[in-house]
C-alpha positions in Angstrom: 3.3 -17.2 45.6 1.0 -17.1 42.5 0.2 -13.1 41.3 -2.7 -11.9 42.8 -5.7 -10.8 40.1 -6.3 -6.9 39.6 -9.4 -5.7 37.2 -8.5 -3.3 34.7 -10.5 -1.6 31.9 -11.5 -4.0 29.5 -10.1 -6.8 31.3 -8.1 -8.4 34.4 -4.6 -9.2 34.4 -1.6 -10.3 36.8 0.3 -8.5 38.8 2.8 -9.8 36.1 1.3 -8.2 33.8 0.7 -4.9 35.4 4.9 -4.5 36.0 4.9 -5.3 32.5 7.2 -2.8 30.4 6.5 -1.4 27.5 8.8 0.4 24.4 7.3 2.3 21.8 9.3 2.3 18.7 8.8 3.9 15.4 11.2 2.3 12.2 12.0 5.8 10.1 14.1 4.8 7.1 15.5 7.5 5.0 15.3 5.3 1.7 11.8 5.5 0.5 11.1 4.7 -3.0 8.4 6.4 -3.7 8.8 9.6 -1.2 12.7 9.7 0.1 13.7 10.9 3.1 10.2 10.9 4.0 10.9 11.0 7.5 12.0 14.8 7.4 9.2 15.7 5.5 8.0 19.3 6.7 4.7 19.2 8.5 3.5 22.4 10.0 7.4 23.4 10.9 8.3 20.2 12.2 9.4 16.9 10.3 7.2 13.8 10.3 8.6 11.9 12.3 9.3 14.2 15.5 4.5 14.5 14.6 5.0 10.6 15.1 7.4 10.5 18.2 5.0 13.5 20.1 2.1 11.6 19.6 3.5 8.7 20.9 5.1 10.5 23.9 1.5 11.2 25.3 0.5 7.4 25.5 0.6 6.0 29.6 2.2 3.5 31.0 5.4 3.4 28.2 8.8 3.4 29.3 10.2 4.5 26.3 10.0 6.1 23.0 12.3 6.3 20.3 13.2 6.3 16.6 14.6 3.6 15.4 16.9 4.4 11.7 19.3 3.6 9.4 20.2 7.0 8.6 22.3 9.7 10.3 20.2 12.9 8.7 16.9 11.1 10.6 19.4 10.7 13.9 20.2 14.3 13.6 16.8 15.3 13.3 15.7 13.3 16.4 18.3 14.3 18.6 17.7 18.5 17.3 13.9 17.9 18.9 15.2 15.6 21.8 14.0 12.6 21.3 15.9 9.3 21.4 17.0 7.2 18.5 18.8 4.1 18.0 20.4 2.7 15.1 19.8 0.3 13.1 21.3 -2.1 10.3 19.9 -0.4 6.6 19.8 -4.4 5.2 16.3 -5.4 7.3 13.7 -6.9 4.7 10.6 -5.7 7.3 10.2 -3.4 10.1 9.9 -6.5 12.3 13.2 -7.2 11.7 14.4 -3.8 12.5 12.4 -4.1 15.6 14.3 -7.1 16.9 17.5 -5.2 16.1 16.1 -2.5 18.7 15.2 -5.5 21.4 19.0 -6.3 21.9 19.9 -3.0 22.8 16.8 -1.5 25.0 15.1 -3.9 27.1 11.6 -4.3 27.3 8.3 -7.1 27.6 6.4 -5.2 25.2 7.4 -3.5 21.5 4.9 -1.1 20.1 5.7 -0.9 16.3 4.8 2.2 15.6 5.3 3.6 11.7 6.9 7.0 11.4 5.0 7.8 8.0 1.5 8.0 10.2 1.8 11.8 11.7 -1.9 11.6 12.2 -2.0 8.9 14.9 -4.1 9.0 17.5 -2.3 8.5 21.3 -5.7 6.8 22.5 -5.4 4.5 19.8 -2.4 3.2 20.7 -3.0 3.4 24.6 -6.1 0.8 23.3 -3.2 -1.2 22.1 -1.2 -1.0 25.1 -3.8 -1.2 27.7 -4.8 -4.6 25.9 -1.5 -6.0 25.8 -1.2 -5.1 29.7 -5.0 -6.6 30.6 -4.2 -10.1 29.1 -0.9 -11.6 29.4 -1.8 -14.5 27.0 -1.6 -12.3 24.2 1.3 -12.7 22.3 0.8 -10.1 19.3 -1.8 -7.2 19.4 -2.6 -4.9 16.3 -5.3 -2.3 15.4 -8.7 -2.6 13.1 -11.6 -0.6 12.0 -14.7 -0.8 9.7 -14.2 0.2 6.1 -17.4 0.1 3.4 -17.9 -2.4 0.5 -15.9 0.2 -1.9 -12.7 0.6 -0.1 -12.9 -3.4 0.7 -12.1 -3.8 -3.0 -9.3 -1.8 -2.8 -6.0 -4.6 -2.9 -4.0 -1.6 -1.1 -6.1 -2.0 1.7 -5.6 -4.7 4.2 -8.7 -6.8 5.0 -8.8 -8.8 8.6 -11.6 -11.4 9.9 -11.8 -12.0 13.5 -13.0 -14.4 15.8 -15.0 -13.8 18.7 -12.4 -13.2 21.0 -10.9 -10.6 18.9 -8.4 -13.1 17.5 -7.4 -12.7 13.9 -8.8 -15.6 11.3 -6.6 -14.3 8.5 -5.2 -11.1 6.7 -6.0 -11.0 3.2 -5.7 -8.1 -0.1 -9.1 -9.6 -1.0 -12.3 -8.6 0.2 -12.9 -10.7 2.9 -15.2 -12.3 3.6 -16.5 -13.3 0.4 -20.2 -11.9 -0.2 -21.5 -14.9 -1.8 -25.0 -14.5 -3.3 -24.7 -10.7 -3.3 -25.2 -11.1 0.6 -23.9 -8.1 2.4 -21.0 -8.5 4.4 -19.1 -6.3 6.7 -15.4 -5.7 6.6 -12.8 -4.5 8.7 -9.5 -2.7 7.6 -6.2 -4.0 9.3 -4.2 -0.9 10.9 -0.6 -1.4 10.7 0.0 -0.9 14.6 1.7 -3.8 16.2 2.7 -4.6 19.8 4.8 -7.7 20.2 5.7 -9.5 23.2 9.7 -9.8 23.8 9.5 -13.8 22.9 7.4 -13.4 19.8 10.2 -10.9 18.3 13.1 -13.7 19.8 11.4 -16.4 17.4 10.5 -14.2 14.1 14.0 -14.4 12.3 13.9 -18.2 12.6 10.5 -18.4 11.6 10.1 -19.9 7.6 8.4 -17.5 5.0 5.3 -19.5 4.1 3.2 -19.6 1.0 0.7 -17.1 2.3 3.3 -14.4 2.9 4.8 -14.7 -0.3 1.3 -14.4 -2.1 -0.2 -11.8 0.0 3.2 -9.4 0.8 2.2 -9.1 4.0 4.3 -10.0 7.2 2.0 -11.1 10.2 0.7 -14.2 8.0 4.4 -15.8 9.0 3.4 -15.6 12.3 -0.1 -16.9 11.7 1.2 -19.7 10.1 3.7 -20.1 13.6 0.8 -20.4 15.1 1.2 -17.5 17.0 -2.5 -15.8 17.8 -2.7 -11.9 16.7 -5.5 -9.6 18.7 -7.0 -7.0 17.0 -8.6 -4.3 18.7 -11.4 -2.4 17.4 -10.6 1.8 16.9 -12.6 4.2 14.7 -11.7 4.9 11.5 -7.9 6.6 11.4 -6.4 9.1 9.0 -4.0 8.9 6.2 -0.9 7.4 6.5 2.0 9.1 4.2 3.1 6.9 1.5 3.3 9.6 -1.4 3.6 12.8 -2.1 -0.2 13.5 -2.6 -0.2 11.4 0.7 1.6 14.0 2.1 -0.4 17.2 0.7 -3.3 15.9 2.0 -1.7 14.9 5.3 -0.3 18.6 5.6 -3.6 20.3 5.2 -5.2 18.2 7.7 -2.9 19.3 10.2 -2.7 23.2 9.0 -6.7 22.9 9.1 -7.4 23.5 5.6 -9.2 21.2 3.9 -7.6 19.1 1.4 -7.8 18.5 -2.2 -10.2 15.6 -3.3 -8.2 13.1 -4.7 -9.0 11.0 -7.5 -9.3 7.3 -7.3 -9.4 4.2 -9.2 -13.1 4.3 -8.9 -13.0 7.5 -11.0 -11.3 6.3 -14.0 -12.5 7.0 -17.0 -9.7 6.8 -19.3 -6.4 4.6 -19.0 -3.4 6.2 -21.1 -0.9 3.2 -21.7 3.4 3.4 -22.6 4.4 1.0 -24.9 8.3 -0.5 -24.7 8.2 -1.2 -20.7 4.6 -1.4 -20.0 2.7 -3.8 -22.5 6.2 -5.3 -23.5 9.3 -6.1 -21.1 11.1 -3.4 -23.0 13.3 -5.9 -25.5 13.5 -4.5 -29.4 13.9 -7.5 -31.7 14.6 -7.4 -35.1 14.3 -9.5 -38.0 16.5 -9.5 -41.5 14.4 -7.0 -43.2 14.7 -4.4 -40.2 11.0 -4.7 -39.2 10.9 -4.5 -35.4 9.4 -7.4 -33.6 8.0 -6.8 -29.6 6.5 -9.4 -27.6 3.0 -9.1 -26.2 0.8 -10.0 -23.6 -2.5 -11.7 -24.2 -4.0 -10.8 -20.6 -3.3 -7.4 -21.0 -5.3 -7.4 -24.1 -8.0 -9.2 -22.9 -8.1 -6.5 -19.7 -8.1 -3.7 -22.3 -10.7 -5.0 -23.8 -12.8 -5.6 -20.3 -12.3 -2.0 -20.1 -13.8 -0.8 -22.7 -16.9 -3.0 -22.8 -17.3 -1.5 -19.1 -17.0 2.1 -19.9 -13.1 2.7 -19.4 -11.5 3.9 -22.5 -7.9 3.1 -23.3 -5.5 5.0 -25.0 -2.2 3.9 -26.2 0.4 6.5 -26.4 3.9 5.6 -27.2 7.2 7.5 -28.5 8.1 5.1 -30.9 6.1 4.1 -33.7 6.3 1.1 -36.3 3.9 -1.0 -37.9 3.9 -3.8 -35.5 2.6 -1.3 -32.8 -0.2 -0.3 -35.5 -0.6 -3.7 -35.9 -1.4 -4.4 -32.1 -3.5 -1.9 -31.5 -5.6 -2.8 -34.7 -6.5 -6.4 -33.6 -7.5 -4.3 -30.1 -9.5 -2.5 -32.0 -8.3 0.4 -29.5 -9.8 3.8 -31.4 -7.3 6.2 -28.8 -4.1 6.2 -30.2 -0.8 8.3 -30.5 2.6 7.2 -31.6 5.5 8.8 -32.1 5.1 11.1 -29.3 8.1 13.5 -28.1 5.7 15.7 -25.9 3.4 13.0 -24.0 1.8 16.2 -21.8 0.6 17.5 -24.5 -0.7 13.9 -26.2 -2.7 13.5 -22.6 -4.6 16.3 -22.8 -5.3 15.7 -26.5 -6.4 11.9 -25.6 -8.7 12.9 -22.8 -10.2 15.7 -24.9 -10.7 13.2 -27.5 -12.6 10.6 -24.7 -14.6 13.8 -23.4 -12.9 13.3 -19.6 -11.1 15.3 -17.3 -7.7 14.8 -15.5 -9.2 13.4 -12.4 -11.0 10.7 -14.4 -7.7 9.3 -16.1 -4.7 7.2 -15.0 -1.7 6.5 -16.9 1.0 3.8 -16.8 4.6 4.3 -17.8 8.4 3.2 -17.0 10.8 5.7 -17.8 11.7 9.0 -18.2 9.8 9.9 -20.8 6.3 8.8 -19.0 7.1 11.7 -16.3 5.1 14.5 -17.8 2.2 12.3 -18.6 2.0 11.2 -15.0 2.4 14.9 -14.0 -1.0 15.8 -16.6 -3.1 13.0 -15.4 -4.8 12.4 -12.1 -3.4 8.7 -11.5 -0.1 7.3 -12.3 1.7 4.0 -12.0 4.9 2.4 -12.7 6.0 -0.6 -13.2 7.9 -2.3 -10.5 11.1 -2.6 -12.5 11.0 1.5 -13.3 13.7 3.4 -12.1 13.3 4.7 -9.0 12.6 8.4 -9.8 10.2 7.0 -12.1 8.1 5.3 -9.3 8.9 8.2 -7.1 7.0 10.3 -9.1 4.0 8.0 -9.5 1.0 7.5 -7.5 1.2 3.8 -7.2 3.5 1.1 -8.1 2.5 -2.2 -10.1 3.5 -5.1 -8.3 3.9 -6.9 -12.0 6.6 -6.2 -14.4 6.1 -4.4 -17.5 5.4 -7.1 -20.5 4.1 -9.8 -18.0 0.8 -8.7 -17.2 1.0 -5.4 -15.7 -1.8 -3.3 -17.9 -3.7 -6.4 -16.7 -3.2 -5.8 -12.8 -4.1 -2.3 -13.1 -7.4 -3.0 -15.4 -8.5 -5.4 -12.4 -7.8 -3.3 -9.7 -10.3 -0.2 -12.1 -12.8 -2.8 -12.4 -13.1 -3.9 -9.2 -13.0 -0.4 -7.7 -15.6 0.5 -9.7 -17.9 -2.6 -8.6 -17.5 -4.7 -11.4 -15.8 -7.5 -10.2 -18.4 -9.9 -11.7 -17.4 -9.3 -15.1 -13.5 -10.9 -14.2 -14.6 -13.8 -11.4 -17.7 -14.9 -12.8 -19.0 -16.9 -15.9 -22.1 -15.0 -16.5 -20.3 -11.6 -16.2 -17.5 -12.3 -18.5 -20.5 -13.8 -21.0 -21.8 -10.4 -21.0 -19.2 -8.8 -22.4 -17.1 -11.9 -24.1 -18.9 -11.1 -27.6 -16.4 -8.3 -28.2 -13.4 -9.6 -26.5 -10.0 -10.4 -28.6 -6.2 -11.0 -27.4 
């Protein structure tokens, strides 16, 4: 006998469907790099993931909700507000993996991925989810999107999606997508990292291959894309912060105390980028040569992307602890005015660099990738690291590089500034880099 037809909202499915069952599950490792044990962060008296595992307890039609870990503190903590936990092997490279962990010991048609940094989910959101898994049983993968404007499009650390007009996605990109060719205005749509995966899809993701898009965009569903697996986005207003940081986290906290947070400064704000040496601009190797002179290796494209800075109205500052005539060298053919070497206090050379470029702390990022860089990232408003810091280092700063020191990262960072701040032309486009090529050097 074939399964009768029922209308739902938004849809019709199967009685097959309908009988459907459903597992929320929300991956909360210990082991964050930038924020650890963010899990147990205090919220309001409670830790962020039991925020999480509430919210998610109000959403109909689930059959169960748990935390899914690789440590015992976060077990603890789940079973001390009685919720359920599971866990899980600490070597997973995504949460997807971790997911299909989860699928061999609690049964289920349907997995709701649901991150245990995002305190501030909404339950209707993720009833959207559900309810559209449940109305169409041809879905395989369901996720969430909203609109963003042009200026947070830009942003790489937001996830861009294009859909089709079923509500299929067309691709996942960092990029602003889609392209506004012409200076044509186009409307854009930020990916929400909710998933809902049907039992077979997570059966087939281990096996599936790692292609080229996944590799170049660091992002995960693009291996299923590239399966040729069809991921549904459904349209929700725009959410609130996730926590990746612990700014993340002020803000997050005030939110739900009902105070109003701190503005926070972004790339779009920069005025002034302070710059380490040894780690940053090089890859951290001291050479020398028979008469003792020390010899560092470069980067032409972070040159050039100082340079862009400048003739766009960011001000770079170098700022290192050592000091030798081949950094003096350097930053003469830069022709970089802001300088400061041989630094033991580097709080105290911020303030003095951003008093010397007339801008405030708000208006300045830095870049370092050690020890020494930690009270210059605790004096300006923006910090990064470089990928291959030590992990307190990037703990401490607001955003990690995804390229190592000496290979370009200055560069990455300079791009990111100037396409926050609308200027994108001046990097992707002849007549913009001809505007401002007269003064460029390497």
């Amino acid at each position: 006998m074939k399964d009768a037809v029922v209308e739902v909202a938004g849809g019709q499915h199967t009685d097959a469907a309908a009988r459907a069952t459903v597992a929320i599950v929300i991956p909360a490792r210990y082991g964050s790099t930038r924020l650890p044990g963010k899990p147990l962060a205090d919220i309001a008296g409670k830790p962020m993931v039991q925020h999480v595992f509430e919210r998610a307890s109000q959403v109909a039609g689930v059959q169960a909700v748990l935390v899914a870990t690789d440590d015992a503190r976060v077990a603890q903590a789940v079973q001390a507000f009685g919720g359920r936990c599971v866990m899980t092997s600490p070597d997973h490279p995504s949460g997807t993996d971790r997911l299909a962990e989860v699928m061999a010991q609690v049964p289920a048609d349907i997995y709701v991925n649901l991150q245990g940094d995002e305190p501030l989910v909404r339950p209707a959101d993720v009833q959207c989810l559900v309810d559209g898994m449940l109305a169409d049983a041809s879905v395989a993968v369901g996720t969430l999107c909203h609109p963003i404007d042009g200026q947070e499009a830009l942003n790489p650390n937001t996830v861009k999606v294009v859909l089709a007009d079923n509500g299929d996605a067309l691709y996942f990109s960092r990029s602003p997508i889609p392209y506004p060719r012409d200076a044509q205005e186009a409307h854009y749509l930020k990916h929400v990292g909710v998933y809902a995966y049907r039992r077979e899809v997570l059966q087939r993701y281990a096996g599936l291959p790692q292609p080229m898009t996944e590799k170049a965009e660091k992002l995960e569903q693009l291996r299923l894309m590239a399966a040729g697996l069809c991921i549904r986005a459904f349209m929700v207003e725009p959410t609130g912060p996730g926590v990746d940081t612990p700014e993340c986290l002020e803000r997050v906290r005030a939110l739900v105390e009902g105070r109003a947070p701190a503005p926070q400064p972004t790339l779009a704000d920069v005025r002034l980028v302070i710059t380490d040496v040894d780690g940053v601009l090089t890859d951290g190797g001291l050479f020398y040569d028979a008469s003792g002179e020390c010899l560092k290796r470069f980067h032409v494209r972070d040159g050039l992307g100082m340079k862009l800075l400048e003739e766009s109205g960011v001000r770079v500052a170098v700022l290192s602890g050592r000091d030798s005539a081949t950094l003096r060298k350097r930053v003469l053919d830069l022709g970089l005015t802001l300088c400061m070497l041989g630094v033991k206090d580097k709080a105290a050379a911020c303030r003095e660099l951003m008093a010397q470029a007339g801008v405030a702390a708000g208006q300045t990022a830095c870049i370092g990738d050690d020890s020494i860089d930690l009270p210059a990232f605790a004096t300006c408003g923006l910090s990064y690291a470089v990928p291959d810091a030590p992990a307190y280092v990037r703990q401490a700063a607001s955003g990690v590089l995804a390229t190592p020191g000496g290979k370009g990262a200055f560069r990455e960072l300079a791009d990111a500034i100037l396409s926050a701040q609308g200027k994108q032309h001046v990097l992707g486009s002849a007549e913009g880099y001809a505007g401002v090529m007269s003064a460029m050097a390497q």
